[in-house]
C-alpha positions in Angstrom: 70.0 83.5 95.1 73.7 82.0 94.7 76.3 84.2 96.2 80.3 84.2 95.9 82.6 86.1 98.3 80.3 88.8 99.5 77.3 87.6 101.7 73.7 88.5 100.9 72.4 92.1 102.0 68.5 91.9 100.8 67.5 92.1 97.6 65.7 95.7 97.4 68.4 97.6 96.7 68.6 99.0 93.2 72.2 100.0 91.6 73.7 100.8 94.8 77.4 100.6 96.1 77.7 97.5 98.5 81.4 98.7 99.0 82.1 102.9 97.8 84.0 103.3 95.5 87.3 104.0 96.9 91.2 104.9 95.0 92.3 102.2 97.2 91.5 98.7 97.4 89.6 98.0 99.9 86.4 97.4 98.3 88.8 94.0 96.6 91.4 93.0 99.7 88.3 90.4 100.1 89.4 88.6 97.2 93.6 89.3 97.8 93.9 91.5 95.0 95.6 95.1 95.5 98.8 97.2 94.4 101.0 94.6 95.3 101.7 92.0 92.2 99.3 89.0 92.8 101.9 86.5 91.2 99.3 85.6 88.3 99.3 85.9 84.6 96.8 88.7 85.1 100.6 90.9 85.7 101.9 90.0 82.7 99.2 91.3 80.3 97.1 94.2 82.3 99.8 95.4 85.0 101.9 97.7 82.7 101.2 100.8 81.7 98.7 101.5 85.0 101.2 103.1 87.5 99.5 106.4 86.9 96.8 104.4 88.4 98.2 103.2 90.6 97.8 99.8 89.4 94.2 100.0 88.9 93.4 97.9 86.0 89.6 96.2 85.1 91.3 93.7 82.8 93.8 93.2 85.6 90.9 92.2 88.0 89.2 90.1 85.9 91.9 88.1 84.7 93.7 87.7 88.5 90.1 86.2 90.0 90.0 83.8 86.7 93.5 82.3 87.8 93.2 82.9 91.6 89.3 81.6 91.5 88.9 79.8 89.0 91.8 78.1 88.0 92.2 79.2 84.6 95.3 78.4 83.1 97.6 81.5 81.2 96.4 81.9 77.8 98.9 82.8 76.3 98.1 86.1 75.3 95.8 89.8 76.2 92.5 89.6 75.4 92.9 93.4 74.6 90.6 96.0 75.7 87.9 95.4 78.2 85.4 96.0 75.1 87.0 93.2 73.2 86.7 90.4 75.8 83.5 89.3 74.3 83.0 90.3 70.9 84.4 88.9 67.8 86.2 90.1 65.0 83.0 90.1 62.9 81.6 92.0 65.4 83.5 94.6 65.4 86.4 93.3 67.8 90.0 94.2 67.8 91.7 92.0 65.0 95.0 92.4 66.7 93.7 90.3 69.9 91.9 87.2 70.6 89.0 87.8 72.8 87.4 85.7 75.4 84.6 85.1 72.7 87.1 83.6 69.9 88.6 81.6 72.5 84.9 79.3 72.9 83.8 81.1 75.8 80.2 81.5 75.8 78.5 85.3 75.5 74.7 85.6 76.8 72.8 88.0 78.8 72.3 85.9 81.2 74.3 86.2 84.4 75.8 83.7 86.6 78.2 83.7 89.5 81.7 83.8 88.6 80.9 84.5 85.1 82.4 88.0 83.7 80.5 91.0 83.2 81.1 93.0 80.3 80.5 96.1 78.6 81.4 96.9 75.2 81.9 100.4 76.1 85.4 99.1 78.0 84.3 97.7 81.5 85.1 94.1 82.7 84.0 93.2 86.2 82.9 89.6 88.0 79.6 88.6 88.9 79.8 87.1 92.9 76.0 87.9 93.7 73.0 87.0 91.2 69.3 87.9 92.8 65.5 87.8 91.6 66.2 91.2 88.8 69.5 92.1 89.9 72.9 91.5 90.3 76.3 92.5 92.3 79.5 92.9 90.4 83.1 93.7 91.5 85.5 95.9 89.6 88.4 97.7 89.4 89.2 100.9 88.6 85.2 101.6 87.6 84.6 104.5 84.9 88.2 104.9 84.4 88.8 107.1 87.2 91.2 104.4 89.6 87.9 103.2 91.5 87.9 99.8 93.5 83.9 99.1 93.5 81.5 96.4 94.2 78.0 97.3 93.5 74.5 96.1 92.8 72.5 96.5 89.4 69.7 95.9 87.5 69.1 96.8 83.7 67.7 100.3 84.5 71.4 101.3 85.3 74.5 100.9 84.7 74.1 97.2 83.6 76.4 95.1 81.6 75.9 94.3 77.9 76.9 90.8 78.5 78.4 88.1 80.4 81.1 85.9 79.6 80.9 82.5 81.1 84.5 81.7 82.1 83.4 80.1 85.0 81.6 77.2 83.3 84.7 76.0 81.5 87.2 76.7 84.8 90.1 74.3 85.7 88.9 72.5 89.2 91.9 71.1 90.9 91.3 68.1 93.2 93.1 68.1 96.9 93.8 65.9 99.3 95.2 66.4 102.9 96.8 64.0 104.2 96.6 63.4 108.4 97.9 59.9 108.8 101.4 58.4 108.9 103.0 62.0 108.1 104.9 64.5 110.4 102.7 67.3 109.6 99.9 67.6 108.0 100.8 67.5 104.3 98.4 68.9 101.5 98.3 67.7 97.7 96.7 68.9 94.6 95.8 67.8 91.0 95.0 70.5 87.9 92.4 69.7 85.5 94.5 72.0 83.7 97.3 69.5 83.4 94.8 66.7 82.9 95.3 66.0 86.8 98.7 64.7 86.6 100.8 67.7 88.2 100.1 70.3 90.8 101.7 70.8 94.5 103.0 68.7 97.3 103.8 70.5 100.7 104.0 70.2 103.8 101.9 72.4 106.6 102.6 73.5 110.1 99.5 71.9 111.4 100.2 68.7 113.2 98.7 65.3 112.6 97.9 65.0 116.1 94.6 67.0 115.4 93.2 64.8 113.0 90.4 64.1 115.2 89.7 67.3 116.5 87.9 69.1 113.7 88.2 68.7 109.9 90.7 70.5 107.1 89.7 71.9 104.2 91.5 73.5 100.9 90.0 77.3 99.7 89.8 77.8 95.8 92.8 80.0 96.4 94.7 77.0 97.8 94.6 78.6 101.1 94.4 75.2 103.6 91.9 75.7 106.7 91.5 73.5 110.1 88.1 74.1 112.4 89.2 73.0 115.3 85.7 71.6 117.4 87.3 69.1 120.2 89.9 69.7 122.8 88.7 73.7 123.0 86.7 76.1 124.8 85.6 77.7 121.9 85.7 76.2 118.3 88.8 77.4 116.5 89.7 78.2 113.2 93.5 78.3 112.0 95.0 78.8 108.0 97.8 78.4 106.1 97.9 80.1 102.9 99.4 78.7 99.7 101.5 81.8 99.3 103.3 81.1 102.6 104.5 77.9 101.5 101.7 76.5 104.0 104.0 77.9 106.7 102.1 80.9 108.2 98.5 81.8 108.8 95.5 82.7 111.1 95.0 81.1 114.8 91.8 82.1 116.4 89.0 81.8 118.6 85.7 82.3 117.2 82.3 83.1 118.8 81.0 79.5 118.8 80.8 76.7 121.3 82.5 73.4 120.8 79.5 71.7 122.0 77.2 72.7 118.8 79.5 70.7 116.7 77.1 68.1 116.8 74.2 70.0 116.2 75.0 71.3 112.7 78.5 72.0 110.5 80.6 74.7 110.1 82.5 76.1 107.1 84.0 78.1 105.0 82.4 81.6 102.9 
C-alpha cells in the first residue's frame, strides 16, 4: 500500500469518508490549502469566480498540490473544466483549452499516488492512498456543493474515470542545508524546473551549533525540519516553513525518548 499525507486506516472500508465532508476546510488544512490565497499558480486560473463558494474550487485543489507537491511549474494557461483535464480535443474536449492530456500527461485507469483523479463528469481530486481494490482521494468542493472531502473508493462507487499521472513527470528540486562555517543554518535549493540552475538561498533561525544533535531535513513544501535527538530529555522536533522566510515555525517536545535514537530513525509523514 503507498500512502501520501494521510496515514493508513485498514483497508475494509468501502467508499467511506476518512474526513466528512465539511463547507470548511478542514478535511485539506493537512495539505495548507484553504480560503486564504495559497501564493500558487493554482489562484491565477481556478480562484476567480468561486467567492460564492467561498473559494471552493476542485480545479483550484488540484492545481495548488501540483505546484505545492509536486513542483510543477505554471503552465501557462487553465486546463478548463475539471472534465477536460484529461480528455482530448478528439475526444470530445474543450477546443478553447489545453488539457492535462494534450500537454503529454499520461491518462490510464490505473491509479497511483500523487497522480490526479478525474471524472469526465467535472470532478478533479488527488490520489494520496492506493490499497489492494481501493483507493483514497482528496477534493474540494465535492459534487459541487462547497464540500472539502477526503474519502475512500472502489469502482462500485463513486470512482473516477481516470487518472492523470502528473506526478510521474513532476519537477524534483534538490536541497542542501548547510551547518558548517555559516552563522545560522542556511538552506539551498535547485529546480528541475529551471534545469537545476536557480531556486532559493536563505538563511534559518536554527543555529549551527546543533549540527550534531539531530539531523535537518527539507519537506516537499520547502518547509525545513530539525529532530533534535542529543542534548534533550525528550527528542524534539522544531520547523521553519518556507513561507516565513525560514524565520518562524514549530518548537516541541514529542513523546519519544532521546535514548531510542540509536535503536531506529525518526522522520517525517
Amino acid at each position: 500500500m503507498s500512502t501520501l499525507g494521510l496515514a493508513a486506516t485498514g483497508a475494509t472500508a468501502i467508499n467511506t469518508s476518512v474526513c466528512a465532508q465539511s463547507s470548511t476546510f478542514t478535511c485539506l488544512q493537512r495539505f495548507g490549502y484553504g480560503t486564504a490565497d495559497t501564493g500558487t499558480w493554482a489562484e491565477s486560473y481556478y480562484r476567480k469566480g468561486t467567492a460564492n463558494l467561498n473559494f471552493h474550487n476542485c480545479t483550484r485543489f488540484a492545481a495548488f498540490y501540483m505546484q505545492r507537491y509536486l513542483g510543477i511549474k505554471d503552465p501557462g494557461l487553465s486546463f478548463g473544466a475539471a472534465g477536460n483535464w484529461g480528455l482530448s480535443d478528439a475526444e470530445g474536449g474543450d477546443i478553447t483549452r489545453t488539457s492535462l492530456k494534450e500537454l503529454g500527461y499520461a491518462v490510464d485507469t490505473t491509479p497511483t499516488v500523487g497522480s490526479i483523479a478525474w471524472w469526465k463528469s467535472g470532478h478533479v481530486g488527488v490520489v494520496i492512498e492506493v490499497g489492494a481494490g481501493w483507493i483514497t482521494v482528496a477534493s474540494d468542493n465535492y459534487a459541487g456543493a462547497g464540500y472539502a472531502d477526503v474519502s475512500r473508493r472502489t469502482s462500485s462507487g463513486y470512482y473516477p474515470t481516470g487518472f492523470i499521472h502528473v506526478e510521474a513527470n513532476s519537477a524534483r528540486s534538490v536541497y542542501f542545508v548547510k551547518t558548517k562555517n555559516v552563522t545560522a543554518v542556511e538552506v539551498h535549493t535547485v529546480t528541475a524546473a529551471s534545469g537545476y540552475t536557480t531556486g532559493i538561498s536563505s538563511k534559518t533561525r536554527f543555529s549551527p551549533a546543533d549540527a550534531n544533535n539531530g539531523w535537518f531535513g527539507v519537506l516537499p513544501n520547502g518547509d525545513v525540519y530539525f529532530v533534535k535527538t542529543k542534548n534533550v530529555t525528550a527528542v524534539e522536533v522544531h520547523t521553519v516553513t518556507a513561507a516565513s522566510g525560514y524565520t518562524t515555525g514549530i518548537s516541541s517536545k514529542t513523546r519519544f525518548s532521546p535514548a531510542d535514537a540509536n535503536n531506529g530513525w525518526f522522520g517525517d509523514l
